[in-house]
MDTraj code that builds the backbone (N, CA, C; nanometers):
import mdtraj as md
import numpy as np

residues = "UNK UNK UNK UNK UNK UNK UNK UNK UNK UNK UNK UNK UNK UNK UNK UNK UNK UNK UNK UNK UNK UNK UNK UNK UNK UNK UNK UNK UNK UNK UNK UNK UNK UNK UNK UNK UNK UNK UNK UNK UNK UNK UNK UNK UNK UNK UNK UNK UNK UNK UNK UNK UNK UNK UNK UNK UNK UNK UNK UNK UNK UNK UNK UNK UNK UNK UNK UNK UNK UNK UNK UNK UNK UNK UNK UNK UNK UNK UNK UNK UNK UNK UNK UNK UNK UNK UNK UNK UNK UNK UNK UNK UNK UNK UNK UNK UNK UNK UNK UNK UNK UNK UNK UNK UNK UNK UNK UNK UNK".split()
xyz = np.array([
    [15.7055, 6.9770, 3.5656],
    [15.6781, 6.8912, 3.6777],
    [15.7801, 6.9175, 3.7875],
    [15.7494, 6.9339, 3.9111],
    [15.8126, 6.9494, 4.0265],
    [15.9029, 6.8486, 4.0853],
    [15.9983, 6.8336, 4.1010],
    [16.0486, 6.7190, 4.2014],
    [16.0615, 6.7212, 4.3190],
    [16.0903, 6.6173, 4.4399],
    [16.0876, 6.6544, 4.5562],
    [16.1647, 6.7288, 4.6076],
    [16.2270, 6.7336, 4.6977],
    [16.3576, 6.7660, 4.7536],
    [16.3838, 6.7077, 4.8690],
    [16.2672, 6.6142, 4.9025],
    [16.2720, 6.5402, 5.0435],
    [16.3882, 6.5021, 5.1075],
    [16.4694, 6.4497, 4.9909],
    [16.5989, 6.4080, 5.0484],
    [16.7294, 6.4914, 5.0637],
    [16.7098, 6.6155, 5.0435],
    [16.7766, 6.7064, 5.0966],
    [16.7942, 6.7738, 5.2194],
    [16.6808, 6.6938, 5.2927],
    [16.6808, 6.7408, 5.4454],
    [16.7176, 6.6209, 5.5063],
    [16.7515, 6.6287, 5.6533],
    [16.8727, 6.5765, 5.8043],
    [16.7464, 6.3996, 5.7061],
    [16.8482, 6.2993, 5.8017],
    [16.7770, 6.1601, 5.7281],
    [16.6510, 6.1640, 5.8911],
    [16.6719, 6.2243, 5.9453],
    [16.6202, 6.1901, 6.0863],
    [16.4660, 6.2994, 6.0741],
    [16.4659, 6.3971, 5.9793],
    [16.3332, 6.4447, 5.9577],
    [16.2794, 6.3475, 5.8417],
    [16.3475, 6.2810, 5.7115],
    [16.2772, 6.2187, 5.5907],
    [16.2589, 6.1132, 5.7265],
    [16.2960, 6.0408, 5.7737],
    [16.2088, 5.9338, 5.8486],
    [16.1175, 5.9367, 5.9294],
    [16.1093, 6.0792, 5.9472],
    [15.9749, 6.1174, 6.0825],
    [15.8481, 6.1382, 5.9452],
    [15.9328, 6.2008, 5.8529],
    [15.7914, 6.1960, 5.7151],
    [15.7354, 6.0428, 5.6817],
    [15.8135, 5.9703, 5.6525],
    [15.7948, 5.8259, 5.6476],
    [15.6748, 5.7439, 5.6961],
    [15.7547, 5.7914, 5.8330],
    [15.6744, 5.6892, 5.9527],
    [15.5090, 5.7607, 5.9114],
    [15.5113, 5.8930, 5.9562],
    [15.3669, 5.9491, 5.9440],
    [15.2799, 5.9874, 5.8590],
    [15.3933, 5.9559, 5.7358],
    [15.2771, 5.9047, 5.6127],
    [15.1977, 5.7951, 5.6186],
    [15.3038, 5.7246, 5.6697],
    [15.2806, 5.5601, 5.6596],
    [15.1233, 5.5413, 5.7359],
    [15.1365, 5.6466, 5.8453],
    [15.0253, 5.5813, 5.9889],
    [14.9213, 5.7133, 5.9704],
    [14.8718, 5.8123, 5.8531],
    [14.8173, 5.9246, 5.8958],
    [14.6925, 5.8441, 5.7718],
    [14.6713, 5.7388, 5.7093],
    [14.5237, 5.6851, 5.7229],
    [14.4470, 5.6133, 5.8047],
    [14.3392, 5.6402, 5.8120],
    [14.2889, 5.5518, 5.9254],
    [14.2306, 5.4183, 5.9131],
    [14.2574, 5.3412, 5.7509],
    [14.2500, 5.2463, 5.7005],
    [14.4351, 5.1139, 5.7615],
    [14.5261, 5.1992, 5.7752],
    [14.6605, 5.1727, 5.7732],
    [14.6625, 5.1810, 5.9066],
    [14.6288, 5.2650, 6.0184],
    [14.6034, 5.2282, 6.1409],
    [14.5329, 5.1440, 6.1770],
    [14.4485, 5.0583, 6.1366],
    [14.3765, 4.9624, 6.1563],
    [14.4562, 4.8481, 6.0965],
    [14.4957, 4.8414, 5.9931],
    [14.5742, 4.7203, 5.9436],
    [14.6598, 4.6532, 6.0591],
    [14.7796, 4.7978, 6.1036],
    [14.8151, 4.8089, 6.2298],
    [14.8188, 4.7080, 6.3545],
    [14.6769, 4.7655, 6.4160],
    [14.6290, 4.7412, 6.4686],
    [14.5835, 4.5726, 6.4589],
    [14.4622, 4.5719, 6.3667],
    [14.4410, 4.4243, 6.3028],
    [14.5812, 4.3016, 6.3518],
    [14.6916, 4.3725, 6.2728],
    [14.8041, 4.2630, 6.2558],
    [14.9237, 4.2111, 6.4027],
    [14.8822, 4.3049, 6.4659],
    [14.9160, 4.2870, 6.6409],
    [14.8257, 4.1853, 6.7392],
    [14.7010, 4.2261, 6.7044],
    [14.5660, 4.1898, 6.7476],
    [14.5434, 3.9944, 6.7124],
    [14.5790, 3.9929, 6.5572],
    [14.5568, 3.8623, 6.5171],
    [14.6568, 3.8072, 6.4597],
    [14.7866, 3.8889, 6.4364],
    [14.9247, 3.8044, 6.3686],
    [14.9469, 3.7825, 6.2537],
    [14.9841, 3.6693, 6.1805],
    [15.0114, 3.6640, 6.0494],
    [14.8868, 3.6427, 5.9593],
    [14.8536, 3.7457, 5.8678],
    [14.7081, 3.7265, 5.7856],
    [14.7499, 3.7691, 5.6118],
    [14.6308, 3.7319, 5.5272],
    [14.6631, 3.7565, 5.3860],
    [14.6303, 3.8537, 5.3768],
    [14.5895, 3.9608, 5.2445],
    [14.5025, 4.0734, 5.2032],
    [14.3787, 4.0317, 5.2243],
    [14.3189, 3.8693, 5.2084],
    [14.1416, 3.8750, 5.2288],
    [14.1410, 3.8788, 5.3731],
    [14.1839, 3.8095, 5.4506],
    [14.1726, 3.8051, 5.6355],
    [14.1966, 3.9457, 5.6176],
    [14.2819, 4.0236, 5.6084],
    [14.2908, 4.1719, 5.6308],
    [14.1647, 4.2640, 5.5970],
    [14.1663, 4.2753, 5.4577],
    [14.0021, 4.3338, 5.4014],
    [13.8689, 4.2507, 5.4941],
    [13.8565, 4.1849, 5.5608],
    [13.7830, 4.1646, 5.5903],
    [13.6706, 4.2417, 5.7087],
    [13.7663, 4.3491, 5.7407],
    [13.7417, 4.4049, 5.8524],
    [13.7741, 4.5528, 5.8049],
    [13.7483, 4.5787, 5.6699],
    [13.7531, 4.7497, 5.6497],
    [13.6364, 4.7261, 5.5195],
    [13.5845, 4.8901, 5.5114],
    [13.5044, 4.9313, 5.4738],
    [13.5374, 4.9725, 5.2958],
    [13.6730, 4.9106, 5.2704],
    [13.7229, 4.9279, 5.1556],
    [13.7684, 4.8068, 5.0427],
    [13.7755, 4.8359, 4.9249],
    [13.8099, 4.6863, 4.7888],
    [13.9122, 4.6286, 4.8509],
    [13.9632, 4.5321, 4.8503],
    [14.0763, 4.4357, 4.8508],
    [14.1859, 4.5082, 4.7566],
    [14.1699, 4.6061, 4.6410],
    [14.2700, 4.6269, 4.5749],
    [14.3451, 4.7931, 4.6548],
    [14.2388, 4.8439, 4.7494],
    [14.2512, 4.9004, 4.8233],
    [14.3408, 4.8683, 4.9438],
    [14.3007, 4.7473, 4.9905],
    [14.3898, 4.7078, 5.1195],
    [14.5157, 4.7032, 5.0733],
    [14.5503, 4.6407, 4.9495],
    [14.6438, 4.5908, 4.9103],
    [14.7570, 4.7627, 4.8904],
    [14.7051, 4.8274, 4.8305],
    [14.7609, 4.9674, 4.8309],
    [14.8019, 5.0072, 4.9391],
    [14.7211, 5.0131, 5.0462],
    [14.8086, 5.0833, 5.2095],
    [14.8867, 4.9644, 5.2314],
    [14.9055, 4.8315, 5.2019],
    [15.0094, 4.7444, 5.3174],
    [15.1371, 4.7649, 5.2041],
    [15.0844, 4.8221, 5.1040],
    [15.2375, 4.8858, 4.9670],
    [15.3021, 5.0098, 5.1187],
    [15.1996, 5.1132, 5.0934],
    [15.2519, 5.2620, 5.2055],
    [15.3134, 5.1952, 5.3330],
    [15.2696, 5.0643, 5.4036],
    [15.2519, 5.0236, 5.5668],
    [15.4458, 4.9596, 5.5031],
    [15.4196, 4.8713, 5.3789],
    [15.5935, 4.8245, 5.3524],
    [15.7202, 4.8829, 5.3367],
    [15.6898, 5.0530, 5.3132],
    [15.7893, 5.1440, 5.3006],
    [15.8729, 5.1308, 5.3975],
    [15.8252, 5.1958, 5.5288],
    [15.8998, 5.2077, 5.6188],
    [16.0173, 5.0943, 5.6370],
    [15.9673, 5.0083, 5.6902],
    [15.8766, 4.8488, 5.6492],
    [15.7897, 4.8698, 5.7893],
    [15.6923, 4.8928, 5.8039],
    [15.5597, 4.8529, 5.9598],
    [15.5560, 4.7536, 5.9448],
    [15.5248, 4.6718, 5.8430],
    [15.4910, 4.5479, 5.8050],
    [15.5970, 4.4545, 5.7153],
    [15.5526, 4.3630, 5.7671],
    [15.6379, 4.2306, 5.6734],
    [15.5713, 4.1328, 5.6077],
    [15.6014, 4.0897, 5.4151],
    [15.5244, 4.0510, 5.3563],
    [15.5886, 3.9050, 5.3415],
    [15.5585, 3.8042, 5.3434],
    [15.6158, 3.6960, 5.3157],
    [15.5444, 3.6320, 5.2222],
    [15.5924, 3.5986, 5.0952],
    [15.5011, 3.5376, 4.9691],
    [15.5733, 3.3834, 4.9826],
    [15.4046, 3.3051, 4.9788],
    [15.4079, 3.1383, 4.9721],
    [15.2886, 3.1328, 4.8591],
    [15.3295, 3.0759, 4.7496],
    [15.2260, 3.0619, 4.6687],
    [15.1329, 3.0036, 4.7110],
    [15.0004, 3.0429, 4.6670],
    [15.0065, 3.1375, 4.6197],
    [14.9202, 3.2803, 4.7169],
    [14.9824, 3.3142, 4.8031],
    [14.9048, 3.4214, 4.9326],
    [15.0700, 3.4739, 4.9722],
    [15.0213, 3.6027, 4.9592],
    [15.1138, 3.6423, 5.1037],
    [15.0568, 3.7108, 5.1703],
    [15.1774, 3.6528, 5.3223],
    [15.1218, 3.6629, 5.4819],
    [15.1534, 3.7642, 5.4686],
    [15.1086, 3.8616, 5.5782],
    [15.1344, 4.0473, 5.6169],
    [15.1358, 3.9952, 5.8062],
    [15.2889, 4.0505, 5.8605],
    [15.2635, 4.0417, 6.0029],
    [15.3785, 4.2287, 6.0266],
    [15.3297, 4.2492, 6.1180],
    [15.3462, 4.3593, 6.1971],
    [15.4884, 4.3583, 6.2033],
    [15.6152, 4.4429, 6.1816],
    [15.7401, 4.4248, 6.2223],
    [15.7370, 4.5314, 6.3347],
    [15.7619, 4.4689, 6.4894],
    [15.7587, 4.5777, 6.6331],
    [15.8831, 4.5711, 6.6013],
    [15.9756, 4.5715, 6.5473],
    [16.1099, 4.6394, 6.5665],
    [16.1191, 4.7688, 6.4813],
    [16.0838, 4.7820, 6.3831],
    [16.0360, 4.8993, 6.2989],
    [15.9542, 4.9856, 6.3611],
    [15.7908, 4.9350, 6.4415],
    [15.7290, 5.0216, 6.4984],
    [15.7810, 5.0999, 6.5779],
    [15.8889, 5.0130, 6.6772],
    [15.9415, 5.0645, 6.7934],
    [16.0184, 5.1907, 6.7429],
    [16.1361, 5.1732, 6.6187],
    [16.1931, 5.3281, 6.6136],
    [16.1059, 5.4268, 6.5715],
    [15.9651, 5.3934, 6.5132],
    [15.8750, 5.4971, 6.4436],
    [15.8493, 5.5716, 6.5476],
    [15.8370, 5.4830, 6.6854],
    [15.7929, 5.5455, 6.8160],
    [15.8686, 5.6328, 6.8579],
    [16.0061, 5.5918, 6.8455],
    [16.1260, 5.6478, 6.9254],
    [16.1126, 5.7937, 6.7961],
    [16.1516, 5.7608, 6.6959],
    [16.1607, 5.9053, 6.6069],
    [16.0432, 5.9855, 6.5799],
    [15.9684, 5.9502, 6.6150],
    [15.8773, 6.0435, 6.6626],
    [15.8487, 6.1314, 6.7793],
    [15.8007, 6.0247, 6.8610],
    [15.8902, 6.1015, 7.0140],
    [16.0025, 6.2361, 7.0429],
    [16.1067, 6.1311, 6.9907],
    [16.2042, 6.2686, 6.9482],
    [16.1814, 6.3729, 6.9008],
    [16.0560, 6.3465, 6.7489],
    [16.0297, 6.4894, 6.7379],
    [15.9658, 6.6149, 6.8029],
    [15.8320, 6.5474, 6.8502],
    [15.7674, 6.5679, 6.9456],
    [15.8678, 6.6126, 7.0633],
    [15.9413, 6.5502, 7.1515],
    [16.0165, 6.6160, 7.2655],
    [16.1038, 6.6861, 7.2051],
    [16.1542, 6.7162, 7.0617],
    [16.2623, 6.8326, 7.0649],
    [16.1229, 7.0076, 7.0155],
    [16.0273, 6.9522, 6.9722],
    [15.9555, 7.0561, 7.0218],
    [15.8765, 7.1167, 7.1134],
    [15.8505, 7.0334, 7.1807],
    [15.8293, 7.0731, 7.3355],
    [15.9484, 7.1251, 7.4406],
    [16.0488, 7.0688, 7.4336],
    [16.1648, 7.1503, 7.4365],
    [16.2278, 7.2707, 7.4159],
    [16.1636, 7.3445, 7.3422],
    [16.2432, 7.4241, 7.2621],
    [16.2136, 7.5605, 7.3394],
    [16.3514, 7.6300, 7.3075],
    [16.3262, 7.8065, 7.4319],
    [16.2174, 7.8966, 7.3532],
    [16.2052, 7.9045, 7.2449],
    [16.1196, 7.9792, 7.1828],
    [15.9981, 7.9201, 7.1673],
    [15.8651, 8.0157, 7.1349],
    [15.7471, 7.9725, 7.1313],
    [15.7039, 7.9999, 7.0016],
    [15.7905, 8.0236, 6.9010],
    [15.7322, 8.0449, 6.7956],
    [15.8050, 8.0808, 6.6409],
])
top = md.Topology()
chain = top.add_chain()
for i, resn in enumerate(residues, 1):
    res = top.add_residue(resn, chain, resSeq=i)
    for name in ("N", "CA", "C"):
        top.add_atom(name, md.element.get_by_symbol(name[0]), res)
traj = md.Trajectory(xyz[None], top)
């Protein structure tokens, strides 16, 4: 069995992997989306508006908590899922960055 090595590279590329794991379904972009749009909701308000199981939703807002995109707050017995924009915001910024240090760059290849 293989192991990673992810964490052997700069922390500023493992977090550009992160972020765009986190946002490269289009089930998890909608959650996203959803949780900006309408604010603090459970897994059923969430599933309610995708084409997938509830045990499904529940799996991407696991991927959406890594980073953390999202914030889970458990009140028995539901927990709320709301959007953390302070997290989004550096996903933006370290991305960006990546994006402008390759557009930047003297070589084309």
């Amino acid at each position: 069995m293989a192991f990673s090595k992810a964490d052997q590279y700069a922390p500023d590329e493992q977090m550009v992997g992160k972020y765009c794991r986190s946002i490269m379904h289009p089930a998890r972009q909608r959650i996203l989306k959803q949780l900006k749009r309408e604010g603090i909701l459970t897994v059923d308000e969430i599933g309610k508006g995708h084409p997938i199981m509830p045990s499904t939703v529940s799996n991407h807002l696991g991927v959406l908590s890594e980073p953390p995109l999202i914030l889970a707050n458990e009140e028995y017995p539901y927990t709320y899922y709301n959007i953390n924009l302070e997290e989004v915001e550096r996903a933006r910024k370290a991305i960006n960055d990546f994006f402008d240090t390759l557009l930047k760059s003297g070589s084309s290849g």
